[in-house]
C-alpha positions in Angstrom: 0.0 0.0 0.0 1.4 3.5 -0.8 1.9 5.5 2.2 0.3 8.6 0.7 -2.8 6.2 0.3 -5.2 5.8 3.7 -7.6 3.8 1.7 -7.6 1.8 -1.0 -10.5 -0.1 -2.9 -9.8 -2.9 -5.4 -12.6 -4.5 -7.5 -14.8 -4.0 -4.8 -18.2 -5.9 -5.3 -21.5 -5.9 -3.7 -24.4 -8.3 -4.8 -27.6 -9.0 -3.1 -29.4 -11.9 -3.3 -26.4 -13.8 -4.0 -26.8 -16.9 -4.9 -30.1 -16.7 -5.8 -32.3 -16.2 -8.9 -32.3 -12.4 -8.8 -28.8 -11.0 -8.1 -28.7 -6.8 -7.5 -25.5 -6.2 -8.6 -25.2 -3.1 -6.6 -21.7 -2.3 -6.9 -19.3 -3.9 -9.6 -15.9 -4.0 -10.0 -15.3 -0.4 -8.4 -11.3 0.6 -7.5 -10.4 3.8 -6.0 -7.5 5.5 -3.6 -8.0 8.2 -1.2 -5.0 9.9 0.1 -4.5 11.5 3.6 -5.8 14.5 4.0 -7.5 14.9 0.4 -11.2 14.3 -0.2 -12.7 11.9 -3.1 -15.9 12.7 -4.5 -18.2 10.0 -5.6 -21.2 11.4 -7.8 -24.1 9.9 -10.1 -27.9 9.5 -10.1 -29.8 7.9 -7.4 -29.3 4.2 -7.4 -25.8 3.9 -9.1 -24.6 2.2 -6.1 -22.8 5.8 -4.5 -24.1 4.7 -0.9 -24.1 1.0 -1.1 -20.4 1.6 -1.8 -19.9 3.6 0.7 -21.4 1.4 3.5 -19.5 -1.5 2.0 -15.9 0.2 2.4 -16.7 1.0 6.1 -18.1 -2.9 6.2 -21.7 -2.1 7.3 -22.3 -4.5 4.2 -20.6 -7.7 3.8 -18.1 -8.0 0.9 -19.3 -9.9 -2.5 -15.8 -9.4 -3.8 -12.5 -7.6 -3.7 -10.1 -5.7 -1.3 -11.0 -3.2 1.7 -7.4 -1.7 2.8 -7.3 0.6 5.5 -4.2 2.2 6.5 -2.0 -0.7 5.6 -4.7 -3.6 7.4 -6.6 -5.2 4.8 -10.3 -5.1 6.1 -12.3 -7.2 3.9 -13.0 -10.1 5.5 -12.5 -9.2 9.3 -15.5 -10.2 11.5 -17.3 -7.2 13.3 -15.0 -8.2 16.3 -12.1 -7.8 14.4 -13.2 -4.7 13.2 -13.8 -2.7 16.4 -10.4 -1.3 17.2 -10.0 -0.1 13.4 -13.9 1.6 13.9 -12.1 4.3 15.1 -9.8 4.8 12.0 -13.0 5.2 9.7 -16.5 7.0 10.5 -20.0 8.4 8.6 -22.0 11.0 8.3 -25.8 9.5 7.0 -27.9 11.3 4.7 -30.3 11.5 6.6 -29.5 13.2 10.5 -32.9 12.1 11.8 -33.2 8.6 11.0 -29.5 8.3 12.4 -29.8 9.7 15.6 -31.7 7.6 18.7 -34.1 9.6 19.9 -34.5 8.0 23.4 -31.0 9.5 23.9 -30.1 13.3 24.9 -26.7 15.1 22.7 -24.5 14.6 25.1 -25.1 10.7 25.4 -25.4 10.7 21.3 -21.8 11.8 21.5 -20.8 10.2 24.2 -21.8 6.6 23.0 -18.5 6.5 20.4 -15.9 7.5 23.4 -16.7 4.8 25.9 -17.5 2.0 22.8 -13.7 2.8 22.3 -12.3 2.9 25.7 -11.5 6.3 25.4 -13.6 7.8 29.0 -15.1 5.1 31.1 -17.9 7.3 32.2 -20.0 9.5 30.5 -19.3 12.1 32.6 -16.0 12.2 32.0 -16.5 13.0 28.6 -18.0 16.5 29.4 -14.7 18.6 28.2 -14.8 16.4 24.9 -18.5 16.2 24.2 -18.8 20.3 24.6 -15.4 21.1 22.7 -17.1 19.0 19.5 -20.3 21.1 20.2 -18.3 24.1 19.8 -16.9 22.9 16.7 -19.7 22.0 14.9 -21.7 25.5 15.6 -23.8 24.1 19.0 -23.8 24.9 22.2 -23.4 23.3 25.7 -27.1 23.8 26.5 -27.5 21.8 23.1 -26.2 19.0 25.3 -29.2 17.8 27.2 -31.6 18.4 24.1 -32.8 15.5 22.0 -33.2 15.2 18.6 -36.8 16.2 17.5 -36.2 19.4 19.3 -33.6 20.6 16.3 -33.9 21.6 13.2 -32.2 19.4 10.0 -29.3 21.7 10.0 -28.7 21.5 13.9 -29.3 17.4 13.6 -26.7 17.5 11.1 -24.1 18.9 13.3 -24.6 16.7 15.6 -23.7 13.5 13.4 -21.1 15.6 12.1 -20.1 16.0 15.8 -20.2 12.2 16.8 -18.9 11.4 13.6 -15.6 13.5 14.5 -15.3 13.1 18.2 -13.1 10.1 17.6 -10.8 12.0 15.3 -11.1 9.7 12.4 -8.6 9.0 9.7 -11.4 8.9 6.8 -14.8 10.3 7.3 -17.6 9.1 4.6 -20.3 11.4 4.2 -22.9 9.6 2.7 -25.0 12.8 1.2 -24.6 14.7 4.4 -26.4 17.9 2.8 -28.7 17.0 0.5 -31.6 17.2 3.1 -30.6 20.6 4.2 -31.3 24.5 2.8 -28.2 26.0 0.6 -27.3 28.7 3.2 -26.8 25.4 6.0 -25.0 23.4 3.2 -22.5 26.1 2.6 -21.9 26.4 6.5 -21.8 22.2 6.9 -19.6 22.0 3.9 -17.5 24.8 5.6 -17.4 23.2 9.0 -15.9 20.0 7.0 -13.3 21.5 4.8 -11.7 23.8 7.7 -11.6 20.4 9.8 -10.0 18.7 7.2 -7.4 21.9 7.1 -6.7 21.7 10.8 -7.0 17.7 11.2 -5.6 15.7 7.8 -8.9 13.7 7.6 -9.7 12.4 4.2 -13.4 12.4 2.8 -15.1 9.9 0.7 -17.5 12.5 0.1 -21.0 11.6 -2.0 -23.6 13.6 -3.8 -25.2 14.0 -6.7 -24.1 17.4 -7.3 -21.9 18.0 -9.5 -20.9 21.6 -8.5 -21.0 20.8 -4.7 -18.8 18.0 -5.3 -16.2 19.9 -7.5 -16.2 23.0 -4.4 -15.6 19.8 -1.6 -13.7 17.2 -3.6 -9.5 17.0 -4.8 -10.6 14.4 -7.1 -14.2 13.3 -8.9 -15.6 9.7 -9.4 -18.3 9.6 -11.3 -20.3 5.9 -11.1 -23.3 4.4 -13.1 -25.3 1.1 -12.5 -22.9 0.3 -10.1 -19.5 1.0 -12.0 -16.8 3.9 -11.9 -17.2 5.2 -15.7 -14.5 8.7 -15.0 -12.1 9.3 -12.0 -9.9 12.3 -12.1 -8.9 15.3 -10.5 -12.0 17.7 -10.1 -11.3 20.5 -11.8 -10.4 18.3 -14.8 -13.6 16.1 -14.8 -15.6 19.2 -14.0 -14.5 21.0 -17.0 -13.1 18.8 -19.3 -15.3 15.7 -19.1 -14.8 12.7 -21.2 -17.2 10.0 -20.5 -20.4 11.0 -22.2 -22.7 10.2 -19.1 -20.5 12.4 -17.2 -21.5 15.2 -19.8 -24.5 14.3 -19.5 -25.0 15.1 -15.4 -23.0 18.6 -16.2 -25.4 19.6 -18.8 -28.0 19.4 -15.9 -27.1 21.2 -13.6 -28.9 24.3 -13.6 -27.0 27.8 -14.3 -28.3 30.5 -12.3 -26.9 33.8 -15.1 -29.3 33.3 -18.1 -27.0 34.7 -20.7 -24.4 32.0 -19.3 -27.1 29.5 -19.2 -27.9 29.8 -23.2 -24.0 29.7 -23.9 -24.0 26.5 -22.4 -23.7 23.4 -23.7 -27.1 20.9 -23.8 -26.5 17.4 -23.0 -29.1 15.8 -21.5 -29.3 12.0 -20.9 -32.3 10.6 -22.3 -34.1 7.5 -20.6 -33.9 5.8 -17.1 -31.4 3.6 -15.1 -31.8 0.2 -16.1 -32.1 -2.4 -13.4 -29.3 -3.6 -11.4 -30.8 -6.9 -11.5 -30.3 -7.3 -15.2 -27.5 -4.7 -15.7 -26.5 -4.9 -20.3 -24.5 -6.5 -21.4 -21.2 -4.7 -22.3 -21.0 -0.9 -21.6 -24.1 -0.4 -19.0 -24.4 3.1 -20.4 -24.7 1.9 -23.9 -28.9 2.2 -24.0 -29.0 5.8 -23.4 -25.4 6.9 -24.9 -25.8 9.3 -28.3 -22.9 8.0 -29.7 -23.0 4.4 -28.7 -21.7 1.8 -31.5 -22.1 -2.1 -31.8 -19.2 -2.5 -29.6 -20.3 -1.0 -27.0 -23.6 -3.5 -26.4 -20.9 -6.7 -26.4 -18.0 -5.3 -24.8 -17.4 -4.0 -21.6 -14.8 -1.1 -21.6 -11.5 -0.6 -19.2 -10.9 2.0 -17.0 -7.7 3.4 -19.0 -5.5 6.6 -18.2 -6.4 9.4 -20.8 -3.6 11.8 -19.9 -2.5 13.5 -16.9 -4.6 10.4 -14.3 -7.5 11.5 -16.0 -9.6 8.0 -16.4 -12.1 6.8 -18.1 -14.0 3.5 -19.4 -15.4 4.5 -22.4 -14.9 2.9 -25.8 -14.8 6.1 -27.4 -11.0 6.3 -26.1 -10.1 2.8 -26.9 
């Protein structure tokens, strides 16, 4: 493993159902670094496999196939008991902060839970000068402590996953969608909250949306997946404005533009139809039935990820 490297995914696969008649092939083949301190963006429309990846590298799923490696310790296959000491090394923040947060339990004991499951205080109250220095961080306060969570608002529940997420001072922090639920002026201040972490702590993100420009703002490099497959991975800037993979294209050219006259210079390239099922992913390039420019190569032949120039990849046959 390259020391630069505090995660690495190889051919990581996730089926469901497996062994059965209907297999969901969730996730396929999917490979990826992330390097300390940098953040990786994972984008695509809903139900490419972004968060079924995502809770597959941090093991809430069982492995189908391929390599986990965290910080050197190959995870892949550890039981949960195994896993416990290394929970520490790798945390997430859910999509969505109300469904994630017990709501028998008070701020302070939300917090809490992750510092005594680690051994870090024995005893909750010990865990005071901890539990109201991450308040701090994330925008709350200490009277925030003793509140539970139907008595916030989504932005406020946020920061507190955001909070229990980083009490333990992770080495990678997924963020599974952390603002998609929440109003632009508390994404910009969530996103904010993250990056000047990041700045003061080294944590890496595996951070997933499907925006586009959000993700190009957050991320030092872009993956962009469909039907469970990595189709472009690059640095963001690159993908952003020099896209190759016609799919990727295809999500720029919907994103809206907020300037009209910039919004009529820009290019149009929309992506015409609907996911097709996981279940019965085509055959070949899984992008092939809505692609403008597929040929008959591209229904029987499934392309490789290849360098284009510069690390900018791509698995599109129109690069072969």
């Amino acid at each position: 493993m390259n020391d630069r490297n505090v995660l690495e995914v190889s051919h990581l696969k996730k089926y469901f159902n497996a062994g059965r008649r209907q297999i969901v092939h969730a996730v396929d083949d999917v490979s990826f670094t992330l390097e300390r301190g940098k953040t990786l963006g994972l984008v695509g429309e809903s139900g490419c496999g972004k968060s079924t990846c995502a809770r597959t590298v941090i093991r809430m799923y069982d492995v189908t196939g391929g390599n986990i490696v965290l910080d050197g310790t190959d995870i892949t296959n550890m039981s949960q008991k195994e896993l416990k000491p290394l929970r520490r090394k790798m945390q997430m923040i859910f999509q969505d902060p109300y469904a994630s947060l017990n709501a028998r339990m008070t701020v302070r004991d939300i917090i809490a839970e992750p510092l005594i499951a680690h051994g870090i205080v024995a005893r909750k109250s010990e865990a005071n000068d901890l539990i109201y220095g991450m308040l701090d961080r994330v925008g709350l306060t200490r009277e925030h402590a003793n509140r539970y969570a139907h008595e916030f608002s989504g932005g406020q529940r946020q920061r507190v996953g955001i909070a229990r997420a980083l009490v333990l001072q992770p080495d990678v922090v997924i963020c599974d969608e952390p603002i998609s639920a929440l109003d632009v002026s508390i994404q910009a201040q969530v996103i904010n909250l993250l990056k000047d972490y990041q700045e003061e702590k080294g944590t890496s993100y595996l951070f997933i949306a499907h925006d586009l420009s959000m993700v190009r703002y957050v991320s030092d490099e872009i993956g962009v997946m469909y039907l469970g497959q990595l189709v472009e991975l690059g640095e963001a800037e690159e993908v952003h404005f020099h896209p190759l993979h016609p799919y990727t294209k295809g999500l720029l050219g919907s994103v809206p533009v907020a300037n009209p006259k910039l919004a009529r210079q820009k290019e149009k390239s929309s992506i015409e139809g609907d996911i097709p099922s996981p279940i019965h992913p085509p055959e070949g390039c899984r992008f092939h039935t809505r692609c403008p420019y597929a040929t008959d190569v591209c229904s029987r032949v499934t392309p490789e990820m290849k360098d284009a120039g510069g690390g900018h990849k791509v698995a599109c046959h129109l690069f072969d």
